[in-house]
Biopython code that builds the backbone (N, CA, C, O; Angstrom):
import numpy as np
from Bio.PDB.StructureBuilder import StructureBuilder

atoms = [
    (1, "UNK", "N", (-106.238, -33.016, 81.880)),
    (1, "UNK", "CA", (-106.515, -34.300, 82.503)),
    (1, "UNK", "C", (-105.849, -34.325, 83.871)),
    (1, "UNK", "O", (-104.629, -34.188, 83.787)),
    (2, "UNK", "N", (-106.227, -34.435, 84.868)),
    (2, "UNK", "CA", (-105.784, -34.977, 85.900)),
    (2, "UNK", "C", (-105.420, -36.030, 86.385)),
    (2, "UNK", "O", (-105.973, -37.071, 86.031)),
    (3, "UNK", "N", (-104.401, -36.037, 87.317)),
    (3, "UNK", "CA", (-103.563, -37.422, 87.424)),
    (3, "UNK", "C", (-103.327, -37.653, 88.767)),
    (3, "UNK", "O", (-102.747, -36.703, 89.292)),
    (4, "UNK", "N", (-103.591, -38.665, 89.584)),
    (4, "UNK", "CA", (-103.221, -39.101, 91.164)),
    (4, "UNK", "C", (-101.964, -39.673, 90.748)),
    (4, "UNK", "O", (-101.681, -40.489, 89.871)),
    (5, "UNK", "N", (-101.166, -38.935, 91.740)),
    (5, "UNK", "CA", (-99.501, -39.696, 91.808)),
    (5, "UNK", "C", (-99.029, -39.398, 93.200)),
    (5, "UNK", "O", (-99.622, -38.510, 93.814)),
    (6, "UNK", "N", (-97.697, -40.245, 93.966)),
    (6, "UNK", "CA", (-97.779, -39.290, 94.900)),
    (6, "UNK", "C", (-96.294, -38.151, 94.275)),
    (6, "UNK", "O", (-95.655, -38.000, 93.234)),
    (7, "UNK", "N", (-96.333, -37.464, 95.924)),
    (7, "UNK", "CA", (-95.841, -36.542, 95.707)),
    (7, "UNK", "C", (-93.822, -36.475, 95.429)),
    (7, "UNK", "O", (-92.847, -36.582, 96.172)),
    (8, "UNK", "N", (-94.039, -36.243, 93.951)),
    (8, "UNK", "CA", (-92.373, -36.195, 93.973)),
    (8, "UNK", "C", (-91.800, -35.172, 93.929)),
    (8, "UNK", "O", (-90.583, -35.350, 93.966)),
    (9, "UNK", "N", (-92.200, -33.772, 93.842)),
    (9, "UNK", "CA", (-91.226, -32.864, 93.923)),
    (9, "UNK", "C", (-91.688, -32.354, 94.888)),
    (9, "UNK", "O", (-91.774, -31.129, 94.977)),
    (10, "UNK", "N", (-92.071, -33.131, 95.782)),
    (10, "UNK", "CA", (-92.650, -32.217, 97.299)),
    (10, "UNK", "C", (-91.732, -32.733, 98.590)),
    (10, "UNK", "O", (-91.537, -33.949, 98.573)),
    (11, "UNK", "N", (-91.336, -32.254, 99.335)),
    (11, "UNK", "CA", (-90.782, -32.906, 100.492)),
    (11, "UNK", "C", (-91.437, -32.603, 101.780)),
    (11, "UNK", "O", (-91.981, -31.528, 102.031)),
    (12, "UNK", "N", (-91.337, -33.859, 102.779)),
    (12, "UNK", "CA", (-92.036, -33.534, 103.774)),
    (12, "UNK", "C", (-91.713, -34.196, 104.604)),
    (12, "UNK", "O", (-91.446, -35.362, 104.314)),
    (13, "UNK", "N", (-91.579, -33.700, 106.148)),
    (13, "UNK", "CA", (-90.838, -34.088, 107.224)),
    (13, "UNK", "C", (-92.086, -33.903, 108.384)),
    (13, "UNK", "O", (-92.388, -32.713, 108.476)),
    (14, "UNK", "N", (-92.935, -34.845, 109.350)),
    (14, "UNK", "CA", (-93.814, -34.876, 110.294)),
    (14, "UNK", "C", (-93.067, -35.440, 111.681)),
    (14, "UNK", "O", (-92.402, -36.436, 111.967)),
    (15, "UNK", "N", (-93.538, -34.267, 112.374)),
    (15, "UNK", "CA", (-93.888, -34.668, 114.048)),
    (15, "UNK", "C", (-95.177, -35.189, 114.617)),
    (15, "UNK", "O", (-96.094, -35.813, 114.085)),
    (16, "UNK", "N", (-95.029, -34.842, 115.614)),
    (16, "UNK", "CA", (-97.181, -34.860, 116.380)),
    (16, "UNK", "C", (-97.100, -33.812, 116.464)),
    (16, "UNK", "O", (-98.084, -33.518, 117.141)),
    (17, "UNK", "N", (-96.257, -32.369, 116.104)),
    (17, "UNK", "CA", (-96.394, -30.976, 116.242)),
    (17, "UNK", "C", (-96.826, -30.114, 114.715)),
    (17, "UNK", "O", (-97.518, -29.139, 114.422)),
    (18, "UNK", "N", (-96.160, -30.893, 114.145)),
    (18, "UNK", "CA", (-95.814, -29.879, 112.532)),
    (18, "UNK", "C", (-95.315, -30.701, 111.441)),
    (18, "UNK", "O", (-94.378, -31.493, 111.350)),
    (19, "UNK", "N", (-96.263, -30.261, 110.592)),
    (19, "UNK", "CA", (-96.278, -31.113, 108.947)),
    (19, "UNK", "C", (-94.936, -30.155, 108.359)),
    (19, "UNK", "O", (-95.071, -28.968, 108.655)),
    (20, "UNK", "N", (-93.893, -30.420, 107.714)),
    (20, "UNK", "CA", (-93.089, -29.165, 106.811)),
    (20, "UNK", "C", (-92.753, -29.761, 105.814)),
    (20, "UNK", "O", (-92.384, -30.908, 105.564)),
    (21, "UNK", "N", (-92.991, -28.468, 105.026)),
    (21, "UNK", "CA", (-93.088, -29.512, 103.052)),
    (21, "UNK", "C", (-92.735, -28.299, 102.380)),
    (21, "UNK", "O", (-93.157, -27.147, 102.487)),
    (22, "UNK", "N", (-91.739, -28.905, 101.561)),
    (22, "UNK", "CA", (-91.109, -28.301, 100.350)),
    (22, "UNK", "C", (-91.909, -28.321, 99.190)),
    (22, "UNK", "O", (-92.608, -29.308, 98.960)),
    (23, "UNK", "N", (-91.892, -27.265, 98.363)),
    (23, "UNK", "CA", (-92.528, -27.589, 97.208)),
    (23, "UNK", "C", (-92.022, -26.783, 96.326)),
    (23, "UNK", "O", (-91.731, -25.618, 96.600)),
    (24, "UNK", "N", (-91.798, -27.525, 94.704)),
    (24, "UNK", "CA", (-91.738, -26.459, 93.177)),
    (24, "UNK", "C", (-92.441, -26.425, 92.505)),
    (24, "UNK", "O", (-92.905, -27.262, 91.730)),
    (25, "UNK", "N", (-92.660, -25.304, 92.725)),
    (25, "UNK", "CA", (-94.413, -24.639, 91.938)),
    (25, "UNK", "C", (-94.026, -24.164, 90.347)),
    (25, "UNK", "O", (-94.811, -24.362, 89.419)),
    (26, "UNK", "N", (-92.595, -23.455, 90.156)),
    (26, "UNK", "CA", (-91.931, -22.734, 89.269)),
    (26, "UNK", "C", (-93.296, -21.688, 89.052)),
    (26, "UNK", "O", (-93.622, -21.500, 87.880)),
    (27, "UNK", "N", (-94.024, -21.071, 90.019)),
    (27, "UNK", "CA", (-94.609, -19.637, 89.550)),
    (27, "UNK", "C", (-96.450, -20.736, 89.174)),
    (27, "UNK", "O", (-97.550, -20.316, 88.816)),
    (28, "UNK", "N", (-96.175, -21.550, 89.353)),
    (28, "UNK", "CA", (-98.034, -22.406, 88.973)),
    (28, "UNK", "C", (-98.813, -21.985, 90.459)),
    (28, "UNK", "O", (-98.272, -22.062, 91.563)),
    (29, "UNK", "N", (-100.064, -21.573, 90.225)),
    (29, "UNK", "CA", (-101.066, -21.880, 91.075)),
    (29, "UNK", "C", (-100.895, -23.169, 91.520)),
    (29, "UNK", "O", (-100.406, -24.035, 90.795)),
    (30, "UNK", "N", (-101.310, -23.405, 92.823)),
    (30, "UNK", "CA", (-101.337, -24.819, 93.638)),
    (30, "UNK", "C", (-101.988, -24.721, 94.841)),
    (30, "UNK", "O", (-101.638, -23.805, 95.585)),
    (31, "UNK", "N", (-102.685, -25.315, 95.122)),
    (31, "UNK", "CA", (-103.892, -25.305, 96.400)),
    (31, "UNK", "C", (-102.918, -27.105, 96.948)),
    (31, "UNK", "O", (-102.623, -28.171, 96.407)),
    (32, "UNK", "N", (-102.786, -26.523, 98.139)),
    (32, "UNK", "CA", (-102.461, -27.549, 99.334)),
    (32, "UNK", "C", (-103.326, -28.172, 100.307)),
    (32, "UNK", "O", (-103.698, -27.464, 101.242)),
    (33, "UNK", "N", (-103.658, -29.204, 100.261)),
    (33, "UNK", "CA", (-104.590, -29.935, 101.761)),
    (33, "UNK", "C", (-104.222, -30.679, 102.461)),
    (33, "UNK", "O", (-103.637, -31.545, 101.811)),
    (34, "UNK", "N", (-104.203, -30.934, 103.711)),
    (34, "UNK", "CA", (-103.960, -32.063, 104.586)),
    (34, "UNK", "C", (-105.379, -32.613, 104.997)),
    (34, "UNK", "O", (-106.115, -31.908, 105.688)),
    (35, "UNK", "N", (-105.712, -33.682, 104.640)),
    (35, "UNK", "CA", (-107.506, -34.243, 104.696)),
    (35, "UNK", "C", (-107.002, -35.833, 105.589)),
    (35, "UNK", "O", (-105.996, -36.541, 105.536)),
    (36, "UNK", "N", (-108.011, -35.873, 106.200)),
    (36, "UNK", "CA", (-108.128, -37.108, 107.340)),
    (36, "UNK", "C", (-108.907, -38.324, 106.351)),
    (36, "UNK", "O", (-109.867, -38.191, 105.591)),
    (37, "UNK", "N", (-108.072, -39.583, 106.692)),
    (37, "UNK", "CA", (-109.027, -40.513, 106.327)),
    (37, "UNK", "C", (-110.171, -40.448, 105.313)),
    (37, "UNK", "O", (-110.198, -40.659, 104.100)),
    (38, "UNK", "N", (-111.245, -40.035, 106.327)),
    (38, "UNK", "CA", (-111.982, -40.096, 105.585)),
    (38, "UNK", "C", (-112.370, -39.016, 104.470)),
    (38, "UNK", "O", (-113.505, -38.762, 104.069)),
    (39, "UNK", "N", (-111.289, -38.500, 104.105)),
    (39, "UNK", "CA", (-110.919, -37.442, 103.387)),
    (39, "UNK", "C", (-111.744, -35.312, 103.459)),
    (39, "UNK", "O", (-111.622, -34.529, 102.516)),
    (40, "UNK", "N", (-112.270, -35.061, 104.444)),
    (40, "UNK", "CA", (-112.509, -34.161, 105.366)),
    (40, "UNK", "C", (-110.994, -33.346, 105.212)),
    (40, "UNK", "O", (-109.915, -33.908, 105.395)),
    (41, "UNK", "N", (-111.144, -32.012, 104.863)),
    (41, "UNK", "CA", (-110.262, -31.258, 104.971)),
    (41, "UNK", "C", (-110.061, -30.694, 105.814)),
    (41, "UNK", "O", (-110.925, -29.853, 106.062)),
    (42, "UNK", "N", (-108.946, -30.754, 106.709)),
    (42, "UNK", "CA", (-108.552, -30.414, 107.664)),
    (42, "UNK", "C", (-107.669, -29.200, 107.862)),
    (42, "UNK", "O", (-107.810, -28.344, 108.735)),
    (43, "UNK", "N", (-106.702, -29.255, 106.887)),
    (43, "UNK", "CA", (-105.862, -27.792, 106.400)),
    (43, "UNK", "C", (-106.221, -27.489, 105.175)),
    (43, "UNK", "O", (-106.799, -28.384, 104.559)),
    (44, "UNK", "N", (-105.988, -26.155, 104.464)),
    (44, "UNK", "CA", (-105.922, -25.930, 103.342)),
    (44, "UNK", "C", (-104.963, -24.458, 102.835)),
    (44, "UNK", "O", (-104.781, -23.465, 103.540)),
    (45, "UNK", "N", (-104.586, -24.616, 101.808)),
    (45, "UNK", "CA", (-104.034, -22.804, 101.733)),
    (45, "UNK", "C", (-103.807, -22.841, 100.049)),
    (45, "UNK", "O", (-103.392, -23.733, 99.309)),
    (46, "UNK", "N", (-104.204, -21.666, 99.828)),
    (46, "UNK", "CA", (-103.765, -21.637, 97.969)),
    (46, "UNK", "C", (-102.610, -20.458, 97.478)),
    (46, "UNK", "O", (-102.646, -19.253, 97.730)),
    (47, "UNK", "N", (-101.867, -21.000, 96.916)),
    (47, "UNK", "CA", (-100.250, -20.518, 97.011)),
    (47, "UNK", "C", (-100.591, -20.149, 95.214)),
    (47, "UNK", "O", (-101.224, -20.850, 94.424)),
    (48, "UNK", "N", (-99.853, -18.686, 94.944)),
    (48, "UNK", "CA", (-100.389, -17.733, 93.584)),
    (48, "UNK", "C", (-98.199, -16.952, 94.006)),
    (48, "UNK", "O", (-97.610, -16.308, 94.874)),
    (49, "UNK", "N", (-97.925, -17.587, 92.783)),
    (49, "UNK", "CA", (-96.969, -16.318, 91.975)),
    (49, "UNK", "C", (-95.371, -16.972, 93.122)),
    (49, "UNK", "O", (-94.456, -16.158, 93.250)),
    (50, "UNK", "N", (-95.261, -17.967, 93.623)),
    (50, "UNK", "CA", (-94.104, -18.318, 94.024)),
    (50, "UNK", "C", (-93.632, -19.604, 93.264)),
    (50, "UNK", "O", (-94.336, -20.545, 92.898)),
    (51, "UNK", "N", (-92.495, -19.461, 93.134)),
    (51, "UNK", "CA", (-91.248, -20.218, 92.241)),
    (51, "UNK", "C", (-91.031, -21.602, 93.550)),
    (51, "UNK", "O", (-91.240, -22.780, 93.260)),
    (52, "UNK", "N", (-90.724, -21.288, 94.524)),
    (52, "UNK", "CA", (-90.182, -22.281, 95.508)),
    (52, "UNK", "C", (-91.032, -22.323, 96.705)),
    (52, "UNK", "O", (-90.968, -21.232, 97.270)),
    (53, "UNK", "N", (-91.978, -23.335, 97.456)),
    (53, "UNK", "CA", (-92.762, -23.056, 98.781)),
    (53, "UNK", "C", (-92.015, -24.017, 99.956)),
    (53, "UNK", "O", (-91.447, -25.098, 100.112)),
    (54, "UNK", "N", (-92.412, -22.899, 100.601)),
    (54, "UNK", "CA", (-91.803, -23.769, 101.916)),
    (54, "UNK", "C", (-93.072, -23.418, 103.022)),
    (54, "UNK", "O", (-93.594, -22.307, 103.106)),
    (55, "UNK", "N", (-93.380, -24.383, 103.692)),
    (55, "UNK", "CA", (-94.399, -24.482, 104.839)),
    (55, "UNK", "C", (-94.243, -24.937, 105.965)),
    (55, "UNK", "O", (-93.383, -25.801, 106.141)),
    (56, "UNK", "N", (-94.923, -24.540, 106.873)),
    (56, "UNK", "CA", (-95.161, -25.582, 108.350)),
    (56, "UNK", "C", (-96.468, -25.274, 108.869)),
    (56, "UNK", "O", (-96.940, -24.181, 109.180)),
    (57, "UNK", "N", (-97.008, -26.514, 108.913)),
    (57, "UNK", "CA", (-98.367, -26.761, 109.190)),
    (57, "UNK", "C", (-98.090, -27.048, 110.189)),
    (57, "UNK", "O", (-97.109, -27.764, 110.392)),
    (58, "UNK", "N", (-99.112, -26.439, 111.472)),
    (58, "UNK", "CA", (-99.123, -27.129, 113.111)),
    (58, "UNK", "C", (-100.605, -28.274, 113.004)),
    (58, "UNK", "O", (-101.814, -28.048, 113.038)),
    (59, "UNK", "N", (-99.900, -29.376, 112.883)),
    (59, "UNK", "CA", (-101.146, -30.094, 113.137)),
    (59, "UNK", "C", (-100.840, -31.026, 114.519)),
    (59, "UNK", "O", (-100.772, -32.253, 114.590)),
    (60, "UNK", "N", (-100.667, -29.947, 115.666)),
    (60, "UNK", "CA", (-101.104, -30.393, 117.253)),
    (60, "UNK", "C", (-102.519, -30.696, 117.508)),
    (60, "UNK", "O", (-102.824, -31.380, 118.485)),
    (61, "UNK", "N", (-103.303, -30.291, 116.793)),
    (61, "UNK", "CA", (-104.654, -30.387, 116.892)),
    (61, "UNK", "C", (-105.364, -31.168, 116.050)),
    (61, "UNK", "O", (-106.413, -30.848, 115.490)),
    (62, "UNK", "N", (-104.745, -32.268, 115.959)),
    (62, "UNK", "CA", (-105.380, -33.271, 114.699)),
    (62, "UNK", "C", (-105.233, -34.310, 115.283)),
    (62, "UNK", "O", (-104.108, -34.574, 115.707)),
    (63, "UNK", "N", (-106.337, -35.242, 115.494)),
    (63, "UNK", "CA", (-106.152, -36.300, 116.358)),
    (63, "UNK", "C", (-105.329, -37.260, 115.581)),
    (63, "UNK", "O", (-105.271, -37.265, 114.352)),
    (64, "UNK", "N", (-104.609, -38.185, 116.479)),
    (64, "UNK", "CA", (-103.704, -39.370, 115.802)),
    (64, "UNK", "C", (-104.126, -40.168, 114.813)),
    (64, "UNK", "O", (-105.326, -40.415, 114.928)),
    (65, "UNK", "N", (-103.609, -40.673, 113.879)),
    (65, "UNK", "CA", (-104.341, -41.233, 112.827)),
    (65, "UNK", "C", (-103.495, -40.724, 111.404)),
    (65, "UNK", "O", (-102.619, -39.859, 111.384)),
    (66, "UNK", "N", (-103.988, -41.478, 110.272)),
    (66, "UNK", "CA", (-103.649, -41.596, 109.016)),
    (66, "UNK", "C", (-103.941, -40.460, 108.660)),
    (66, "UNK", "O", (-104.989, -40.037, 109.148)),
    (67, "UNK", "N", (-103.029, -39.330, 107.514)),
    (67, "UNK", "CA", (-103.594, -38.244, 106.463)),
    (67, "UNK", "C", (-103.127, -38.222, 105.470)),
    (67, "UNK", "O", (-102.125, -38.830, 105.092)),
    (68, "UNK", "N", (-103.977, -37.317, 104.749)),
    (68, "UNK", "CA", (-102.860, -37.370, 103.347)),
    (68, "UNK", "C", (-102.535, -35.413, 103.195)),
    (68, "UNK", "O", (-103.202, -34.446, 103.563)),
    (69, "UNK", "N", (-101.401, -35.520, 102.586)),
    (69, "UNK", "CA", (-101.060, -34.271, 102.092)),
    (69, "UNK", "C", (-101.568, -34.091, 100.457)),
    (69, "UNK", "O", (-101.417, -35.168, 99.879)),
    (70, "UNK", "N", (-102.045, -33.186, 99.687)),
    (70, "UNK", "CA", (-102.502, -33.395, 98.631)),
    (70, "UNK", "C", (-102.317, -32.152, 98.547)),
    (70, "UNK", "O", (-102.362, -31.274, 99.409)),
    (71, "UNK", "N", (-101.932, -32.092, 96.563)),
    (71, "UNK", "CA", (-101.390, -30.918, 96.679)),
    (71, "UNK", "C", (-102.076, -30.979, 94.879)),
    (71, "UNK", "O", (-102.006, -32.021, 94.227)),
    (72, "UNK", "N", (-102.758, -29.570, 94.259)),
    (72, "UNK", "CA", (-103.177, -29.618, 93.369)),
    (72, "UNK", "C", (-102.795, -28.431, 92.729)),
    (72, "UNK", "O", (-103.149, -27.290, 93.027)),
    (73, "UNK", "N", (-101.830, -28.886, 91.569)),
    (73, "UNK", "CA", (-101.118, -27.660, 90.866)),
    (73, "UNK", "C", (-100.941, -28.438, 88.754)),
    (73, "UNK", "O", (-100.321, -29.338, 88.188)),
    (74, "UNK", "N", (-101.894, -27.383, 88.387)),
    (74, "UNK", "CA", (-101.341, -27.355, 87.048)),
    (74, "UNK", "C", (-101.703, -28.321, 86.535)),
    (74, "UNK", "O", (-100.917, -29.033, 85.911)),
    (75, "UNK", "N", (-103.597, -28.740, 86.717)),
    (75, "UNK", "CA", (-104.270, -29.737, 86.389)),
    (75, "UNK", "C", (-103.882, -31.491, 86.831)),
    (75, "UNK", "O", (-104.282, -32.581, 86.421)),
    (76, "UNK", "N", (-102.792, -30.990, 87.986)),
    (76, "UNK", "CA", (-103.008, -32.448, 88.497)),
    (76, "UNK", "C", (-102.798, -32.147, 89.759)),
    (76, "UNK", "O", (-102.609, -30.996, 90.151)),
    (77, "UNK", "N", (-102.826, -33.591, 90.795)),
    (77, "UNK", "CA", (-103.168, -34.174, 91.749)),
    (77, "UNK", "C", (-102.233, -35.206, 92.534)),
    (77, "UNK", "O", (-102.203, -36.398, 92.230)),
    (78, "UNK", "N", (-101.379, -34.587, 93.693)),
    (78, "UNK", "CA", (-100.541, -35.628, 93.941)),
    (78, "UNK", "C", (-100.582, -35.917, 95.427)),
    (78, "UNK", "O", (-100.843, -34.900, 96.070)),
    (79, "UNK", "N", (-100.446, -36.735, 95.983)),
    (79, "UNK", "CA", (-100.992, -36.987, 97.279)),
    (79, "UNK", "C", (-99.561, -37.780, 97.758)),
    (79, "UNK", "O", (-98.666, -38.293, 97.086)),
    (80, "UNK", "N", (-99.751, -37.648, 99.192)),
    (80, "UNK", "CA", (-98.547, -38.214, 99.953)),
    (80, "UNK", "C", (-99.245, -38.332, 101.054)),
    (80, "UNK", "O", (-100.100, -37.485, 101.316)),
    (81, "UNK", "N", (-98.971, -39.557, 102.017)),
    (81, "UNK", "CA", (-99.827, -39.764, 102.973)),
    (81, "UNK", "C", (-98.612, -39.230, 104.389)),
    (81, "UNK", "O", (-97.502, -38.698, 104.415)),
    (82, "UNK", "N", (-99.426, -39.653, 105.245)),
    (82, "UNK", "CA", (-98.474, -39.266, 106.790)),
    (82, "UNK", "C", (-99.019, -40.299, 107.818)),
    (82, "UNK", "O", (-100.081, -40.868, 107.569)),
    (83, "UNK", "N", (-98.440, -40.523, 108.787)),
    (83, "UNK", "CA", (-99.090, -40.526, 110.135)),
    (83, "UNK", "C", (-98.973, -39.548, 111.240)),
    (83, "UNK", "O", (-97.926, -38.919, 111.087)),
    (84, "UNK", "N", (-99.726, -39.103, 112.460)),
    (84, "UNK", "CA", (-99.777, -38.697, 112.971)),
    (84, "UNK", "C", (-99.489, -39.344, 114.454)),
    (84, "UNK", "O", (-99.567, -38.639, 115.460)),
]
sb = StructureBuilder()
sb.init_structure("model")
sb.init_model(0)
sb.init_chain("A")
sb.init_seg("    ")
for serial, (resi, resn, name, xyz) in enumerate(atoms, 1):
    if name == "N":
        sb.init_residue(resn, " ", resi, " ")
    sb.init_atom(name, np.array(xyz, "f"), 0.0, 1.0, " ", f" {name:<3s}", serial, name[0])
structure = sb.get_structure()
């Protein structure tokens, strides 16, 4: 079953340069997105066989405005929004 929550074992720190987000996977598959509004995927990456993630997304190239970070690991669904 899948579940929308936001994101609690994720951390995340935004500029107008770079998204950076912590994450514990403990070794789970997990596909990451950053999607605009109108929910259009804008980033994506799918993370296989790590215990602890660490990232930095350059989103200089994303016009100003509302996103969400969404992160899908281990039959669920957790979202955290941003501004830009």
């Amino acid at each position: 079953m899948s579940t929308d929550a936001r994101v609690s074992h994720c951390g995340k720190r935004v500029n107008n340069q770079f998204l950076d987000m912590n994450l514990m996977t403990q070794g789970k598959s997990a596909e990451i997105m950053i999607k605009n509004e109108e929910g259009k995927v804008m980033i994506t990456e799918k993370i296989e066989n790590e215990v602890s993630v660490t990232r930095r997304f350059n989103i200089k190239k994303l016009d100003h405005g509302n996103y969400y970070l969404e992160v899908h690991m281990a039959g669920q669904n957790f979202i955290n929004d941003f501004e830009k």
